[in-house]
C-alpha positions as CSV (number, residue, x, y, z in Angstrom):
1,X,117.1,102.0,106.0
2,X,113.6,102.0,103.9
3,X,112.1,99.0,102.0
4,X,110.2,100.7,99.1
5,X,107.3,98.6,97.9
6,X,106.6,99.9,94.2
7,X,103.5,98.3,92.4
8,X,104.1,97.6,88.4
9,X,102.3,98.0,85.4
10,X,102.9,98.7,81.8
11,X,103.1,102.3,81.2
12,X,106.6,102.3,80.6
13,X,105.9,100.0,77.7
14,X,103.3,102.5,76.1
15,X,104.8,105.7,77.2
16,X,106.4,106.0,73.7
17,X,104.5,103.7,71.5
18,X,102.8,104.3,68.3
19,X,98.7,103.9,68.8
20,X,98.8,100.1,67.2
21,X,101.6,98.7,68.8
22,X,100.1,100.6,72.6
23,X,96.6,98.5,71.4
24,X,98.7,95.6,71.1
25,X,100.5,96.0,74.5
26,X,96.8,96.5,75.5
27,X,95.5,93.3,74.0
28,X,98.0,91.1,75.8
29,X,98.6,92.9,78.5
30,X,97.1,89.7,80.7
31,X,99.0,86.9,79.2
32,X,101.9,84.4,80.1
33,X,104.7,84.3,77.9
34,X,103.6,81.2,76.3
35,X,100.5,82.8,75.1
36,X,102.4,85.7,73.1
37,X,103.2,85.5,69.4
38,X,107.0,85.5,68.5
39,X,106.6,88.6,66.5
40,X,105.4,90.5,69.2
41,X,107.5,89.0,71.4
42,X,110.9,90.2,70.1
43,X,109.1,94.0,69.6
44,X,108.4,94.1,73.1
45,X,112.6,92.8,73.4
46,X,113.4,95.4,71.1
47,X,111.9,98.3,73.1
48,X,113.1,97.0,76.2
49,X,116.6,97.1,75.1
50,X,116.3,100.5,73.8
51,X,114.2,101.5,77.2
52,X,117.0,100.3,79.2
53,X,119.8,101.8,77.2
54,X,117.4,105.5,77.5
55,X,117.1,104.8,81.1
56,X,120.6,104.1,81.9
57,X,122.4,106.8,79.9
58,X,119.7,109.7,80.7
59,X,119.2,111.7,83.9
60,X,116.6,111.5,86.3
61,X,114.6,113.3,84.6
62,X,114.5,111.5,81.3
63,X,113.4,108.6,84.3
64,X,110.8,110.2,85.5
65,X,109.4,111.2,82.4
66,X,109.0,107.6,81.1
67,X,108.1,105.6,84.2
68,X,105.5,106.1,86.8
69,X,106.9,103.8,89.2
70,X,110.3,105.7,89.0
71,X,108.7,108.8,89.2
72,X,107.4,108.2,92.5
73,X,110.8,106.5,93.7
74,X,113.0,109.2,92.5
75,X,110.4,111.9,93.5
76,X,110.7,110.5,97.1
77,X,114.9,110.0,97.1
78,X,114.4,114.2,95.8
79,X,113.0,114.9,99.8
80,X,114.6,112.0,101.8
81,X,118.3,110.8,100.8
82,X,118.9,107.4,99.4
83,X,120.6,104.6,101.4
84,X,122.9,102.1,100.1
85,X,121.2,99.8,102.4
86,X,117.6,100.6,100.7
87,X,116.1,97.8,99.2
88,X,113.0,97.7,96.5
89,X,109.9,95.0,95.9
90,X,108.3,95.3,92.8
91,X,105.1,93.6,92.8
92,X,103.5,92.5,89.2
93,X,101.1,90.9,87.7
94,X,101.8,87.0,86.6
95,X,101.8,88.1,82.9
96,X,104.8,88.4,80.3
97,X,104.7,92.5,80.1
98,X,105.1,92.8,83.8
99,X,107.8,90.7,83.8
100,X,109.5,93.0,81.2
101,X,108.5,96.2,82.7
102,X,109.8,94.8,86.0
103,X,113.1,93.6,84.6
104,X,113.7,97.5,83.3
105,X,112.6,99.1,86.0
106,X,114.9,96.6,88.3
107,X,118.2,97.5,86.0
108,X,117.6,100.9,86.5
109,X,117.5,100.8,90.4
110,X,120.4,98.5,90.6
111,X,122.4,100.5,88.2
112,X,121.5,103.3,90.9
113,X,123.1,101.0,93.7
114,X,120.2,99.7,95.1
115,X,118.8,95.8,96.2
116,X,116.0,95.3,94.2
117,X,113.8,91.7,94.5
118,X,110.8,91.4,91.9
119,X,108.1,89.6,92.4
120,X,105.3,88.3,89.8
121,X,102.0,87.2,91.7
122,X,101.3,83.9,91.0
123,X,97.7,84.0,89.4
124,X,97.2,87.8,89.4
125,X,95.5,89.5,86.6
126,X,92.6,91.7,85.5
127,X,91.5,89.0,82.6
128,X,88.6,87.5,85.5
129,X,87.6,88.3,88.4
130,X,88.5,84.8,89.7
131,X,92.2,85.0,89.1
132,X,92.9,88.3,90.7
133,X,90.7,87.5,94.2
134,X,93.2,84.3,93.5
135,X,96.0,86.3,93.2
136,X,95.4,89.2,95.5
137,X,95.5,86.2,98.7
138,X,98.8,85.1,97.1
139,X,99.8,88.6,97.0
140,X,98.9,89.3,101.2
141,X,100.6,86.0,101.5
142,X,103.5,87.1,100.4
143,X,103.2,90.5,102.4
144,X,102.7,88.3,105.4
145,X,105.8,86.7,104.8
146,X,108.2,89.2,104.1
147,X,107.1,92.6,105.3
148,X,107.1,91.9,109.3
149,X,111.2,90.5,108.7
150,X,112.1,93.9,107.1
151,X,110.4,95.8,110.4
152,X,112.0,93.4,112.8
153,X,115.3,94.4,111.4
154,X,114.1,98.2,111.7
155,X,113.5,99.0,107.9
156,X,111.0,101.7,107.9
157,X,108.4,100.6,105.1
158,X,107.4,102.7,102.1
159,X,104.6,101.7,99.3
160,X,105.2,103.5,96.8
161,X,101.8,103.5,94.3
162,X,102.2,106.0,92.2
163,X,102.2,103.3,89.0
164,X,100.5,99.7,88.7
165,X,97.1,99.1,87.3
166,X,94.5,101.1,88.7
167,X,92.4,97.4,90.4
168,X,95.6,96.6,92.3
169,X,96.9,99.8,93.5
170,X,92.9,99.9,95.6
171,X,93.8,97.2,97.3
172,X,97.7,97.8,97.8
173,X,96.7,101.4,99.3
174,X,94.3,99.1,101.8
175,X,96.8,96.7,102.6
176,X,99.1,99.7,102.8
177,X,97.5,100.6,105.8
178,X,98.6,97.7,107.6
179,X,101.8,97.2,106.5
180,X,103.1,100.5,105.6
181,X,105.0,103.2,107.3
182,X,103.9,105.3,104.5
183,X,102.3,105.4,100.9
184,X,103.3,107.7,98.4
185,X,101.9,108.7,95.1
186,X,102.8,111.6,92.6
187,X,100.1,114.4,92.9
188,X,99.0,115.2,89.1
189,X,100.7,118.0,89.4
190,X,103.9,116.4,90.4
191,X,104.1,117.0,93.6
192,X,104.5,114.0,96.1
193,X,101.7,112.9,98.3
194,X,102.6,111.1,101.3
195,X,100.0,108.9,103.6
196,X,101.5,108.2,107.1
197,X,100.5,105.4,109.0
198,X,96.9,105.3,110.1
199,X,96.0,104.3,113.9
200,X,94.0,101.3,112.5
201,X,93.3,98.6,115.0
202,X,91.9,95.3,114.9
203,X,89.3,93.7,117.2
204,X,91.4,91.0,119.2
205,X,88.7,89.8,121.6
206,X,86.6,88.6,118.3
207,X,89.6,86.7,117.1
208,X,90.9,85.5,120.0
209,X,86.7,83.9,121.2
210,X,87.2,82.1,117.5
211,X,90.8,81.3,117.3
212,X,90.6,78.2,116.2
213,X,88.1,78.9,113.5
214,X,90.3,81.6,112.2
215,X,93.5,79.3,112.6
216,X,91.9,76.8,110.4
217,X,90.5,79.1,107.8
218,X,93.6,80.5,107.7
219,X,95.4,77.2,106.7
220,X,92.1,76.8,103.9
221,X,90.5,74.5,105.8
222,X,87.2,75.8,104.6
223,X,84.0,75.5,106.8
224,X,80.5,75.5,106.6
225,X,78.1,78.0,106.9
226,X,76.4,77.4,110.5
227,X,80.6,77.8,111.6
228,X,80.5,81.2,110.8
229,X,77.0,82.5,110.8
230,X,77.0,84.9,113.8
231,X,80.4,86.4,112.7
232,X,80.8,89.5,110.5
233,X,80.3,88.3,107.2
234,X,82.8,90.9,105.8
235,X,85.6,88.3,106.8
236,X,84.2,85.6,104.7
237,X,83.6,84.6,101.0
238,X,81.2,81.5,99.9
239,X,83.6,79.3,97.8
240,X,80.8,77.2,96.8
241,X,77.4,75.9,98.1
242,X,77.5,76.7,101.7
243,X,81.3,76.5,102.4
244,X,83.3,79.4,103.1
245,X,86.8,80.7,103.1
246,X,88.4,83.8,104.2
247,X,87.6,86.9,102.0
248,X,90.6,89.2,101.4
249,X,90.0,91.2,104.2
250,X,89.4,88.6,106.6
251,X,92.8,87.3,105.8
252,X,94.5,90.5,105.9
253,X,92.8,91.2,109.1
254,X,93.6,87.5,110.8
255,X,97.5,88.0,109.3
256,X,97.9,91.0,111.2
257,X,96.7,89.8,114.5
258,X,97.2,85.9,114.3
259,X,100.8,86.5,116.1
260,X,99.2,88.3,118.9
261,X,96.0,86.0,119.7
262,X,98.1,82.9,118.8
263,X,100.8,83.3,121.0
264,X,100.0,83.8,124.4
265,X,98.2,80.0,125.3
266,X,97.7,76.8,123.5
267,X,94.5,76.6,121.3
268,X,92.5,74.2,122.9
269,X,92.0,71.7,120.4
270,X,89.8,68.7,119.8
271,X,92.3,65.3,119.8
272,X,95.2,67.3,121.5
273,X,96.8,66.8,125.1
274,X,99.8,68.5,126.1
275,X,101.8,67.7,128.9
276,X,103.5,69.7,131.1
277,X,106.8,70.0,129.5
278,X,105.6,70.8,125.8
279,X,103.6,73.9,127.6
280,X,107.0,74.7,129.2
281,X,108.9,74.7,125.5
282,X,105.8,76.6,123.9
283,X,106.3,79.3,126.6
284,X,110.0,79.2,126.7
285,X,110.1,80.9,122.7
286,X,110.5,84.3,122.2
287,X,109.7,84.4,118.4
288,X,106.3,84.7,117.9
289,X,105.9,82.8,114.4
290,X,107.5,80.1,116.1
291,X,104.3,79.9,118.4
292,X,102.1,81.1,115.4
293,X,103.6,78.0,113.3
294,X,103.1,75.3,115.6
295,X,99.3,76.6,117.0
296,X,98.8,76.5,112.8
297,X,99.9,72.8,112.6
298,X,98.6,71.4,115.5
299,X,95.1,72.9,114.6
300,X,95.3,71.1,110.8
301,X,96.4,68.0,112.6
302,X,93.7,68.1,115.5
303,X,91.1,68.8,112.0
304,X,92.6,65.7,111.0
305,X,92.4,63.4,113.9
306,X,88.6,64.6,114.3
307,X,87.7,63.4,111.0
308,X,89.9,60.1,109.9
309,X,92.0,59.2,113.2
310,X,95.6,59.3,113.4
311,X,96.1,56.7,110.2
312,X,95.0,59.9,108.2
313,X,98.1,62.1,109.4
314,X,100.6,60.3,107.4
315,X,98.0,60.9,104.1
316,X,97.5,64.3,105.7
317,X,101.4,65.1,105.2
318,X,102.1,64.6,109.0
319,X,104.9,62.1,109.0
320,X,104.0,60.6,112.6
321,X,106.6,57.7,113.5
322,X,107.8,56.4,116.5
323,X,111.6,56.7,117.9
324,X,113.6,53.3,116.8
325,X,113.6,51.2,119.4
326,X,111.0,52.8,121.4
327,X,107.7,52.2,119.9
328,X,105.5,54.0,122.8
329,X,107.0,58.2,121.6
330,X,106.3,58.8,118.3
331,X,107.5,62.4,116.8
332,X,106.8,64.8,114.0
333,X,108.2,67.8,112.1
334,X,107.3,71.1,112.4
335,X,109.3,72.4,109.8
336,X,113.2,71.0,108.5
337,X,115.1,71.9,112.3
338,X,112.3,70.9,114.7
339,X,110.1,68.4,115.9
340,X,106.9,67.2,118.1
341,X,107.4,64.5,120.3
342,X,104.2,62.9,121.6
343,X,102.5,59.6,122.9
344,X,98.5,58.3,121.7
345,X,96.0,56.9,123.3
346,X,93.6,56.1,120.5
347,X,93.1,59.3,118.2
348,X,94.1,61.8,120.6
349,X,98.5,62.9,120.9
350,X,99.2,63.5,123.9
351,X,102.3,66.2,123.5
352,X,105.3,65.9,125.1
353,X,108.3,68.2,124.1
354,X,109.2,70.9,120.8
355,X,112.6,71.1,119.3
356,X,115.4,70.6,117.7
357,X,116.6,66.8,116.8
358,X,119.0,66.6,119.6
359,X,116.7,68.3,122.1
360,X,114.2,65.8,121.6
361,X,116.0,62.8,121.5
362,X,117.7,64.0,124.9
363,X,114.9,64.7,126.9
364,X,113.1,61.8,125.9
365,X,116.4,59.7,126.1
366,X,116.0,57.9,122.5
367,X,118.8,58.0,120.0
């Protein structure tokens, strides 16, 4: 079973267009679908019907020929057989000619028998460099989201970047190298160049002495400067005067080791007790973004107890109420199933037990 990541761009659009409709392709190449005149518009729907109806009625060849991105998939089904099971992410740009591209290049591969999911990067394009750093974190957001489920369920994971504008196959082929099995492109020649994995490794110990900071970053909670002064500055990017976020590869960097430095022990945090028995359900979980989930909350809520006490947390999104009829336990949620179940004792929660609705209420004997 393969999950074949395929980056997206507009060559398929050009491939056969006359010079002053490709300039025109060109010109609005970074706009929403709002922004683009009718006329052009219902071109662009003309020559994707007739794309689709060439695509589906040629061979593979007549495929390969027009689209990049097929070229690469079909070129890589021509030395490993395809799977019913197989399933394909195209990543685009958030622009209107992605969208089509994508939508052709998705009837084709489903036409072929394959799952195909299509996704359009909220905020990413080449018209500034301020939307795509915006959209590239949206983009390893959505790779940390999705990528480690397919490997838990033993899909091996192929990028395929043989098409996709040039600025966002760089930093696919980078975070390639952290989420990928393999990356594939299509030599000049033809020919099909395969990447394997590289043995690339991350340095825990720095992560794990500044968990917290990380955890928080992370969750953009942004921090000053003296916070992150004597830490490789490669990790960080100034957001404005003095206050700094996570740069790309910070994040990819903390995504890809946040399940192992957040999951063995508690994060100490400022505000935050736990008792004995929330320990005990923390260590009792076997899936690690469980554990990465609540260490994330708990550090936004301890971030807000430091700075407005616990009558921020309800402001702060953190629903804290106490059990009817029993005004000294309050709970929270973690997420829609389960919960936090704690006491105060001024600003500070003192944690008590994590799970589901009936868990909770049992062992604190509330209903």
């Amino acid at each position: 079973m393969k999950v074949i990541l395929s980056s997206i761009g507009t060559s398929l659009l050009t491939k056969k267009a006359d010079e002053a409709f490709r300039n025109e392709i060109i010109d609005f190449s970074n706009k929403k679908e709002h922004e683009i005149p009718v006329q052009f518009k219902n071109r662009i729907e003309e020559l994707k019907t007739t794309l689709i109806k060439t695509l589906l009625t040629g061979d593979d060849g007549i495929a390969k020929s027009y689209s990049a991105e097929l070229n690469g998939i079909l070129s890589y089904y021509d030395k490993y057989n395809d799977s019913a099971s197989d399933i394909h992410l195209l990543i685009g740009t958030d622009t209107f000619l992605a969208a089509v591209t994508m939508d052709i290049v998705s009837q084709y591969i489903k036409e072929k028998g394959h799952q195909c999911i299509s996704y359009s990067v909220p905020e990413l394009n080449t018209e500034s460099k301020s939307n795509f750093d915006k959209g590239i974190k949206n983009l390893l957001e959505y790779l940390d989201n999705t990528i480690p489920e397919y490997r838990e369920s033993r899909y091996e994971v192929i990028f395929n970047l043989t098409g996709g504008f040039k600025s966002l196959q760089g930093f696919l082929n980078t975070f390639g190298t952290f989420y990928a099995d393999r990356i594939v492109y299509i030599f000049e020649s033809g020919g099909l160049i395969e990447i394997p994995k590289l043995p690339v490794s991350i340095d825990k110990y720095l992560f794990k002495q500044n968990a917290l900071l990380f955890t928080l970053l992370g969750n953009d909670h942004y921090q000053p400067k003296d916070k992150i002064s004597n830490l490789p500055q490669t990790l960080f990017l100034e957001l404005w005067d003095h206050v700094y976020g996570l740069s790309n590869w910070g994040l990819l960097s903390w995504n890809n080791i946040k399940s192992e430095v957040l999951t063995d022990d508690l994060l100490i945090l400022p505000n935050i007790q736990y008792e004995q028995s929330f320990k005990e359900d923390f260590q009792k979980l076997t899936d690690k973004r469980k554990k990465v989930e609540i260490q994330e909350l708990l550090a936004s809520i301890s971030l807000i107890l430091s700075t407005g006490g616990v009558q921020k947390l309800s402001s702060g999104g953190i629903q804290l109420t106490p059990y009817s009829g029993n005004t000294s336990i309050y709970h929270f949620r973690v997420n829609q199933q389960m919960r936090i179940t704690c006491t105060k004792d001024g600003n500070i929660l003192i944690l008590r037990h994590y799970g589901t609705h009936d868990y909770t209420e049992r062992k604190e004997n509330v209903s």
